[in-house]
N, C-alpha and C positions, 0 to 999 in steps of 0.2 A: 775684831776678836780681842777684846780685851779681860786683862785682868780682875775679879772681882777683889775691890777691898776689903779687909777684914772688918769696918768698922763705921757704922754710919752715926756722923756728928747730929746730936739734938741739942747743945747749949748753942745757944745765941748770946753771944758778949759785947760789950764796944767799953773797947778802951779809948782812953785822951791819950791824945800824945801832947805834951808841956812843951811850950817852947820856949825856950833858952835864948841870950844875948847872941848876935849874928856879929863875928868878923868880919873884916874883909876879905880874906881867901874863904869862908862860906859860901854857897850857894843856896841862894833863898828863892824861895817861889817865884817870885819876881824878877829870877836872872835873866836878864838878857844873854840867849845864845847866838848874838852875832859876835862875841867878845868870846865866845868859849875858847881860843886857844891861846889866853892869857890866862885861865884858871890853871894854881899852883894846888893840888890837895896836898901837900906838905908829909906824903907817905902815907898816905891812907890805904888801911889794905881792906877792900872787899870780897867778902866769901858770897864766892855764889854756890847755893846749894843746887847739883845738878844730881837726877834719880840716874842709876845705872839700873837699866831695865830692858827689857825683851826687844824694844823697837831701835836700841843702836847698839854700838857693843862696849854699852856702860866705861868700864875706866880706863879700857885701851882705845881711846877717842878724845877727841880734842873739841867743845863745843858740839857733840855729838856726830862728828866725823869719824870713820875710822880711820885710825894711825899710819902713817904712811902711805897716802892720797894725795892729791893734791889738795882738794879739799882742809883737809886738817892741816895743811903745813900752811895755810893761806889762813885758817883760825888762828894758827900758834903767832902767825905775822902779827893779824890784827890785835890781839890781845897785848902782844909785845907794845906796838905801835901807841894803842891807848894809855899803857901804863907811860911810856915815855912821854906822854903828851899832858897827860894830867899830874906828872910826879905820884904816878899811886901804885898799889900791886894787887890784881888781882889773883884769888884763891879760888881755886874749883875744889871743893869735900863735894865724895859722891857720898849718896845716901840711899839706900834701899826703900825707906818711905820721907820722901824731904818732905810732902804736904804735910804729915804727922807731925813728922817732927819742927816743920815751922806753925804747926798750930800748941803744940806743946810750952815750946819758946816762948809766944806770943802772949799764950795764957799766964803764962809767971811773971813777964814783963820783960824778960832776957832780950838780949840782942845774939842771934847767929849768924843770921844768915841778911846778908845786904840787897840779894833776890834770890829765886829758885826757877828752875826748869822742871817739869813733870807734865804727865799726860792730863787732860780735861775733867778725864774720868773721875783720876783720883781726886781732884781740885774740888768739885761740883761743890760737895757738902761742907768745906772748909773753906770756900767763896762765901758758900749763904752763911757763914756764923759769923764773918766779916773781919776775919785777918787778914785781908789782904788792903791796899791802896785803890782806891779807885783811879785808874791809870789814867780815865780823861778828863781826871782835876787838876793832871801835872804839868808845869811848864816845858819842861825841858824835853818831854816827849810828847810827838803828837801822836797819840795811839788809837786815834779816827782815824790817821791817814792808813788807807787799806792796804795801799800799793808797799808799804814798807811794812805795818804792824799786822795782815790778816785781813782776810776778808771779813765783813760783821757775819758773813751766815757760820764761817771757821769757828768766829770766838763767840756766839751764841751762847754756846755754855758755861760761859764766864759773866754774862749778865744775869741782872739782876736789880728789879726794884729802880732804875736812874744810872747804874754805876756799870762801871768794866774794870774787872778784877784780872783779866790774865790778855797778854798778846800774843804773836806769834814772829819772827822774824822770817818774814815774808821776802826779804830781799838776801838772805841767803839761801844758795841753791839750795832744793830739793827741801827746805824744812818742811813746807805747806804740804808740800804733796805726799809727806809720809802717812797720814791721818786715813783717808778714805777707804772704805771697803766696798763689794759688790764690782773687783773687777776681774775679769775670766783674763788667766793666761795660759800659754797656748802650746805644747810640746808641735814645734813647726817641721822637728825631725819625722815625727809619726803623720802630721798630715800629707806631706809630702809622700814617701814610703804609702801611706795607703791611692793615694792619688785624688785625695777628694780636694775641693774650691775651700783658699784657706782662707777662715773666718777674717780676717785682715782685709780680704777685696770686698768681700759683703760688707763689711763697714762702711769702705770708703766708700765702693757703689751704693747706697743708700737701701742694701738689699740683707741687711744684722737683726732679722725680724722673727718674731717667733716660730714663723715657718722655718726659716733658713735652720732654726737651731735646735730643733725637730728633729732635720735632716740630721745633721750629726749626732746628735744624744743615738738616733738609730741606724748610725753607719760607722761610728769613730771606733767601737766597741771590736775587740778582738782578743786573740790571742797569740801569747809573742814565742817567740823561739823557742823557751824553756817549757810551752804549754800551760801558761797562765794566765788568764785574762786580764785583760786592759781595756777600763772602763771609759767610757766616753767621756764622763764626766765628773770631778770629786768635787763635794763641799762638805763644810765640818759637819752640817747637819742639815736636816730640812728646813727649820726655822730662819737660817740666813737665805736659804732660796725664797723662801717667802719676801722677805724685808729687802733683798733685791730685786723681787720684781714691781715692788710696791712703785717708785720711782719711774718705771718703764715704759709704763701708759701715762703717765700724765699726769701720776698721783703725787699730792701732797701729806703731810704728815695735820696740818691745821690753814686753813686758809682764812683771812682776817676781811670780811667786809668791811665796806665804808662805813656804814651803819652803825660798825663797832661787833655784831654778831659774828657769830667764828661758825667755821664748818670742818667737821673730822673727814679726813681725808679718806680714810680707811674704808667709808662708807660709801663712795663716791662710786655711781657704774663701771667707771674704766678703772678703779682701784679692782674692785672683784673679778673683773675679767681677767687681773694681772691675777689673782690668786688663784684662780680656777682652773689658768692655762701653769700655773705650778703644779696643782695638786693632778693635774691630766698627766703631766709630766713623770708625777713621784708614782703615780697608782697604772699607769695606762702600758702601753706596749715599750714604752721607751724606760720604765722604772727599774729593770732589771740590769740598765746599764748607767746608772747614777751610783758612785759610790759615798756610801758617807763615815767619813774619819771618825767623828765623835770625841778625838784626842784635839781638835784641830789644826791637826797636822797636815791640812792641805799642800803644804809647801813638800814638804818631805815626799809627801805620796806624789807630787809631781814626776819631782825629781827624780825619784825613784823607779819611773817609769810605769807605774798602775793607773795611770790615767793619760787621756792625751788634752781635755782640757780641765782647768781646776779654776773655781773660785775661792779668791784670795786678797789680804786687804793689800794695800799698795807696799805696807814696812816689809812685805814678807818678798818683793822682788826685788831688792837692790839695796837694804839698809843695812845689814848681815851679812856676813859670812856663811849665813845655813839658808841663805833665801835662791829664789830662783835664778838670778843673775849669774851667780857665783858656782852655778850648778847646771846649769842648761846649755849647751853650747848654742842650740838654735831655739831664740823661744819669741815666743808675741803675746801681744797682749789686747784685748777689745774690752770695751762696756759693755754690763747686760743688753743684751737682744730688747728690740723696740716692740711692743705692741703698737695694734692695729689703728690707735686711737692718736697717736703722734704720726710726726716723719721721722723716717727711719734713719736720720742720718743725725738726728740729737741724739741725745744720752744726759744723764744726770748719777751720779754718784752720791753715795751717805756715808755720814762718819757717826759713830757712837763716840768717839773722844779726839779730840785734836793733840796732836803729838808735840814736844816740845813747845807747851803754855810758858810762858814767862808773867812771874807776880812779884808785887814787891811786900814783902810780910810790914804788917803797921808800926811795929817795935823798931822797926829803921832809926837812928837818930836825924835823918835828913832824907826824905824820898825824893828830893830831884838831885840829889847827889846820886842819888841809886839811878835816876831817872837820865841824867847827864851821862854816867857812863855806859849805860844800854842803849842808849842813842847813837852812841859811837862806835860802842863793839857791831853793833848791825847796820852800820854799812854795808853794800855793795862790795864783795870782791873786786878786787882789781883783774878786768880781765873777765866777768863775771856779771858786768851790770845791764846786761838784756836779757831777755827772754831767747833771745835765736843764739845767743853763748852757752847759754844753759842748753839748750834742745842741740847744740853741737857738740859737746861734750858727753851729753848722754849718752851720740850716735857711735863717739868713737871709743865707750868706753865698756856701754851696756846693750846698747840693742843693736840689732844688726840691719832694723829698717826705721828707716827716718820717721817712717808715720808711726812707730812705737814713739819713738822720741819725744814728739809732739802733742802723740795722745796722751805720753803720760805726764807733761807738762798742765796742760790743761784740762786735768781732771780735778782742779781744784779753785778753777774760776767761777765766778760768780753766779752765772746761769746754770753751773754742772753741781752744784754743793749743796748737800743739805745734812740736817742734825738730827739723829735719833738719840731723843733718852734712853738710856740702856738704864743707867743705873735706879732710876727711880722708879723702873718699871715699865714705863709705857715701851717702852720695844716689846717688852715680854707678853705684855698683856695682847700685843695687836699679831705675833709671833707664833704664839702658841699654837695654833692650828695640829701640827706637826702631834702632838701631843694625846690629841684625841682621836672619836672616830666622825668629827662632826664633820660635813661640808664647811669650807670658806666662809660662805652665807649666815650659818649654821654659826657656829664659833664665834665671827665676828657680833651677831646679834648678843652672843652669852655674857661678852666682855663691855657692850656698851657703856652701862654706868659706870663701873670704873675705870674705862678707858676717857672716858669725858671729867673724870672727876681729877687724873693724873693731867689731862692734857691743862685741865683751869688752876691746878696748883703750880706746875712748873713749867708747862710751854708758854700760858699767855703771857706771864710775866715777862719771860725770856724778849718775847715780841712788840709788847708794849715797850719795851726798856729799847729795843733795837729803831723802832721807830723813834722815839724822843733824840736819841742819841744823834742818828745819822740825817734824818731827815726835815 
C-alpha cells in the first residue's frame, strides 16, 4: 500500500561523468578492498539523503531504526565506527522526496547527495531516466551478492535494460522484510475468547487453505460488548484481495519459456480459480463479514478492535509506532490461505515497492568512494549476523510465538517473493475487477491487450535484465 507520486518522469538524459587526476588516498575503480583499512579520506563528508516517510518514523530514527532500540543505538555504533575508520563524516538530510530531488541535482550537474535511501516505488521512473550508478559495475561493492545487497526478485524494480540501479541492505535486520504485502494478521485475543482453531495451527498443519478461511470469514464475525460488530476480516479494499490471492494457487505475474515466449499469468486456470474463490468470498454468504477500510487503514481497524483478522503489508506490524506490534498485546500473523492447486503449507508473498532501495545519484565525484562506505555501513550487526539472532529477537521483543518469528523472517526469501508493478499500471489493470460488474473471467478478458502491452514494456525488460545479470 503505497504512496502515489505526484509526478511521472518522461526525459531520458545521460550525462558524462569526467574524470579527473587520481591521488593516492583516492579510491579508484580498481581499488583493491583487501587494503580497505588503510584508506585515509582526509574528512570527507558524505550526505546521504535518506526519505522520512510512512514505512519508519522518518527523522526520529537512525538508518531507519526507531530511536531508542537497540537496533538504532547499534546503527548510531556502526556509523560512528566507519567514520573512524575512513577519516570521514557522515551526514543523514532527511528529505520528503530524495528521488526528486536527486534527480533535480543530477540534471544541473550539482552534487548533494553521495547516496539515497527511498522506497522502489518512488525510484522506478528516475531509474529509467538513468540518474543513478549501475551498482554492478562497481568495485567496492558486490551488489549481486544477495545474501548481503537483496534478493534479485526484491530489487526487480530497479533493473533495467543490463544495469542495477538500487540495493537493499539485506544484512541488517528487518530491512528486507519491511516491503511485502498480502499478509493476514491475527487479533489472537478474539480467537481465543471465541473458541475457534487459531489460523497459526492450520498453517503450520498444512491445513491454511481456502476451506480453513471460509470457516472463519463465517465464524470470526460478531458483536462485542458495546454491541458493535466485529468483522471477521478487513482489507483496504477488494482489489488487494484480489492481487493476494493471485499468488496462492500457483499463479505467477509472467512466466518466461525457454523458447524465449512469455506467458501472463493472470490467465492461467489456477490463476482464475484464485479470483473466483475471492469474488465468492466478497459477493457469497461470507461478504457481509469483510470489511473494507478504503482509507487503508487496516492497521488502525485492527487495533482498534473491528476486526479479528486484517490484511496488511509487513511495515504496518512492527515498523512504527501506530502498527500492530506496538498496539496488540496478543497478535499473529499467516500468509494468504493456499488454494487447492498447491500444498498447503507453501505460501508466496508480493511487494509493489521495496522499502529502503539504496542508489548512488551519477553526479558523485567518485561512486566507489560512495560504494566503499556503503559496504561498510551494511555490515552485519554485532550480535546480529544470523538469521536464528534475528528470529530471537523478534520472539522476545515482538511476537509472542516463535512461529510468528520465523514466519516473518522468511517472508522475503527467495521462493516466497515476488513484484507487482503498481505504478505503471499493470497491478491496476489486472486488479480492477473490484471496480465493475463483470465476472473474474469477464474482466480479466476486457484488460487483455493492455495488460500484455504493460507486461512487454516493463516486466520483460525487468526479466531479461535479471537473467543476464545473475545467471
Amino acid at each position: 500500500m503505497k504512496k502515489v507520486i505526484a509526478i511521472l518522469l518522461c526525459i531520458v538524459f545521460t550525462l558524462t561523468i569526467m574524470s579527473c587526476a587520481v591521488s593516492e588516498e583516492e579510491i579508484a575503480p580498481e581499488y583493491d578492498s583487501t587494503v580497505s583499512g588503510n584508506i585515509d579520506l582526509l574528512g570527507k563528508t558524505f550526505v546521504y539523503g535518506m526519505v522520512a516517510s510512512y514505512f519508519f518514523e522518518g527523522s526520529d530514527s537512525t538508518l531507519g531504526y526507531i530511536n531508542n532500540t537497540e537496533f538504532a543505538d547499534l546503527a548510531a555504533k556502526r556509523l560512528n565506527d566507519v567514520e573512524q575508520k575512513y577519516n570521514c563524516t557522515i551526514e543523514v538530510q532527511y528529505d520528503s522526496d530524495v528521488g526528486k530531488t536527486a534527480y533535480y541535482t543530477v540534471s544541473t550537474g550539482d552534487v548533494l547527495y553521495d547516496f539515497i535511501q527511498y522506497e522502489s516505488y518512488s525510484l522506478v521512473n528516475y531509474a529509467l531516466s538513468g540518474i543513478f550508478y549501475d551498482l554492478a559495475s562497481l568495485e567496492n561493492m558486490d551488489a549481486l551478492d544477495e545474501e548481503k545487497w537483496g534478493s534479485r526478485y526484491l530489487l526487480s524494480p530497479m533493473m533495467w535494460e543490463g544495469s542495477l540501479y538500487g540495493v537493499l541492505p539485506a544484512q541488517h535486520p528487518l530491512r528486507v522484510q519491511n516491503s511485502p504485502s498480502g499478509i493476514i494478521a491475527i487479533n489472537e485475543q478474539m480467537v481465543k475468547t471465541l473458541g475457534y482453531e487459531d489460523p497459526r495451527d492450520h498453517f503450520e498443519g498444512g491445513t491454511w487453505t481456502y476451506d480453513t478461511f471460509t470457516d472463519c470469514l463465517l465464524n470470526f464475525a460478531h458483536t462485542n460488548m458495546s454491541g458493535e460488530k466485529v468483522y471477521s476480516f478487513i482489507t483496504s479494499n477488494d482489489g488487494w484481495f484480489y492481487r493476494s490471492s493471485t499468488l496462492s494457487n500457483g499463479g505467477d505475474l509472467v512466466t518466461i519459456n525457454d523458447d524465449g515466449t512469455y506467458d501472463m499469468g493472470f490467465y492461467s486456470p489456477n490463476v482464475l480459480v484464485a479470483f473466483n474463490q475471492v469474488y465468492e468470498w466478497m459477493t457469497g454468504p461470507t461478504g457481509g463479514n469483510i470489511m473494507y477500510c478504503g482509507s487503508l487503514d487496516t492497521e488502525d481497524n485492527l487495533n482498534n478492535g473491528n476486526g479479528v483478522m486484517a490484511l496488511i503489508d509487513a511495515y504496518q506490524i512492527l515498523s512504527g509506532t501506530t502498527s500492530v506490534a506496538y498496539n496488540l498485546e496478543d497478535f499473529g500473523i499467516v500468509p494468504f490461505p493456499a488454494g487447492p492447486d498447491v500444498d498447503a503449507k507453501t505460501f508466496r508473498t508480493s511487494f509493489e515497492s521495496a522499502d529502503f532501495i539504496i542508489a548512488i545519484p551519477i553526479s558523485v565525484d567518485d561512486p566507489e568512494q560512495s560504494a566503499l562506505i556503503l559496504d561498510a555501513v551494511y555490515e552485519p550487526f554485532e550480535g546480529y549476523e544470523t538469521r536464528d539472532s534475528i528470529i530471537d529477537y523478534l520472539s522476545r521483543n515482538y511476537f509472542h510465538d516463535e512461529r510468528d518469528s520465523e514466519f516473518f523472517v522468511s517472508i522475503t526469501d527467495t521462493e516466497h517473493i515476488f513484484y507487482f508493478d503498481f505504478i505503471h499500471g499493470i497491478q491496476g489493470q489486472a486488479m480492477g475487477m473490484h471496480s465493475n460488474s463483470k465476472t473474474p473471467a469477464e474482466y480479466l478478458d476486457s484488460i487483455r491487450d493492455k495488460h500484455q502491452s504493460l507486461i512487454e514494456q516493463y516486466v520483460l525488460p525487468q526479466y531479461k535484465t535479471m537473467i543476464e545479470l545473475y545467471d
